[in-house]
C-alpha positions in Angstrom: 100.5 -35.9 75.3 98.0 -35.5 77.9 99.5 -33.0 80.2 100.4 -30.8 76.9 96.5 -30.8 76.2 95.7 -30.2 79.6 97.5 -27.2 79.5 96.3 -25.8 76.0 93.1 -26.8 77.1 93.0 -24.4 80.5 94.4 -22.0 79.0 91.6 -21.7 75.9 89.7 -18.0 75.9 87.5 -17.3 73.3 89.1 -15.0 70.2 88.9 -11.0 70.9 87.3 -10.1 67.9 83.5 -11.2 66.9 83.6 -13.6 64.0 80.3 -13.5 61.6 78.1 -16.4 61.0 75.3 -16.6 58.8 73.3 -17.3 62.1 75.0 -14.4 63.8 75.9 -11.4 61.1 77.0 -9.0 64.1 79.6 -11.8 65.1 80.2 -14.2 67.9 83.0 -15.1 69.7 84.6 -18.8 69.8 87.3 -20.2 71.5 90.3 -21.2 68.8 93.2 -23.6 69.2 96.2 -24.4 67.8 98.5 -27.5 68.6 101.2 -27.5 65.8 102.2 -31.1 65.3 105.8 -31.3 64.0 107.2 -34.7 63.8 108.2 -37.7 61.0 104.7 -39.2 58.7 105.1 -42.0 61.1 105.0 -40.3 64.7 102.7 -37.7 63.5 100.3 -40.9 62.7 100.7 -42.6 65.8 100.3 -39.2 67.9 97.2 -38.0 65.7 95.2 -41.1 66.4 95.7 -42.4 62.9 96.9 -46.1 62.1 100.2 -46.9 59.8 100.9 -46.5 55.9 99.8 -50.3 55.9 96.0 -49.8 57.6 93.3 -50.5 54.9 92.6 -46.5 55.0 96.5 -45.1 55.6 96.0 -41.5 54.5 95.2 -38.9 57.3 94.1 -36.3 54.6 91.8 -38.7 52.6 89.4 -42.2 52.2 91.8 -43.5 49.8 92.4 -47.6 50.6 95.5 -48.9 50.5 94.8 -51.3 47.7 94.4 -47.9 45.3 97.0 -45.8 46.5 98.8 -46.3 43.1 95.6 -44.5 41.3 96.2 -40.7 40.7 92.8 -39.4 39.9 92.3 -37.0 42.7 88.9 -37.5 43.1 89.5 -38.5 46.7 87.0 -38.2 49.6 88.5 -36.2 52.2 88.5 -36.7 55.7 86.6 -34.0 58.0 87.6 -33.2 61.2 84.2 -34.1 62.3 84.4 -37.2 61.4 87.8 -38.5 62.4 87.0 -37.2 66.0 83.4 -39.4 65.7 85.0 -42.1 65.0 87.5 -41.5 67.1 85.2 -41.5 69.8 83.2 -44.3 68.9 86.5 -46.3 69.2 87.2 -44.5 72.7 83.9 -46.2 73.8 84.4 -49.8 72.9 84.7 -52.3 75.7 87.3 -55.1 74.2 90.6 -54.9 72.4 89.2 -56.6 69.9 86.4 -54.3 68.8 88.9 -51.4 69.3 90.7 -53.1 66.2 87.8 -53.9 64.5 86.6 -50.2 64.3 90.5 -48.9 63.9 90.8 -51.2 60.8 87.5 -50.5 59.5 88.4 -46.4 59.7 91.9 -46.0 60.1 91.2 -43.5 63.2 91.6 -44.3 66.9 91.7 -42.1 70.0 94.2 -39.6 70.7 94.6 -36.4 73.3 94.2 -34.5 70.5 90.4 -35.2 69.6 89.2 -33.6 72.5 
């Protein structure tokens, strides 16, 4: 996955046309990205950074824990891209295998190419 980053990431200009913030009305420009991941739930886990449909927090799109996967109430907290890449950071940064697990299993989330 690296090199395909690598290459998406040199290749990153910012958009042609100003977009407006509340901070900036007359617009800015931003760099965008897009890395379309097309593959099986399991693969597309694994690639992501996320752990399997057995981890204590198995969804990518939500905080639901396995143990209430069965409840259909939708009142979910969702995941943020913010956050996943925090904690996937904060996993990056640990010094044993252990504590990498530790974290993983505490969030779900690990590091990935594509959380840069």
């Amino acid at each position: 996955m690296d090199p395909i980053i690598e290459t998406v990431l040199e290749t990153e200009k910012p958009t042609s046309k100003p977009l407006s913030t509340f901070y900036h009305p007359e617009g800015v420009r931003v760099p965008t990205r897009v890395v379309p991941l097309i593959a099986d739930l399991e693969a597309a886990k694994l690639v992501g950074g996320f752990l399997s449909h057995s981890a204590t927090y198995f969804c990518t799109y939500c905080l639901l824990k396995n143990e209430h996967k069965g409840l259909l109430d939708f009142s979910w907290i969702s995941r943020t891209g913010k956050t996943v890449r925090e904690q996937a950071a904060k996993w990056l940064h640990l010094d044993t295998t252990k504590a990498r697990e530790k974290q993983g299993t505490e969030t779900g989330v690990r590091w990935c190419s594509l959380h840069r």
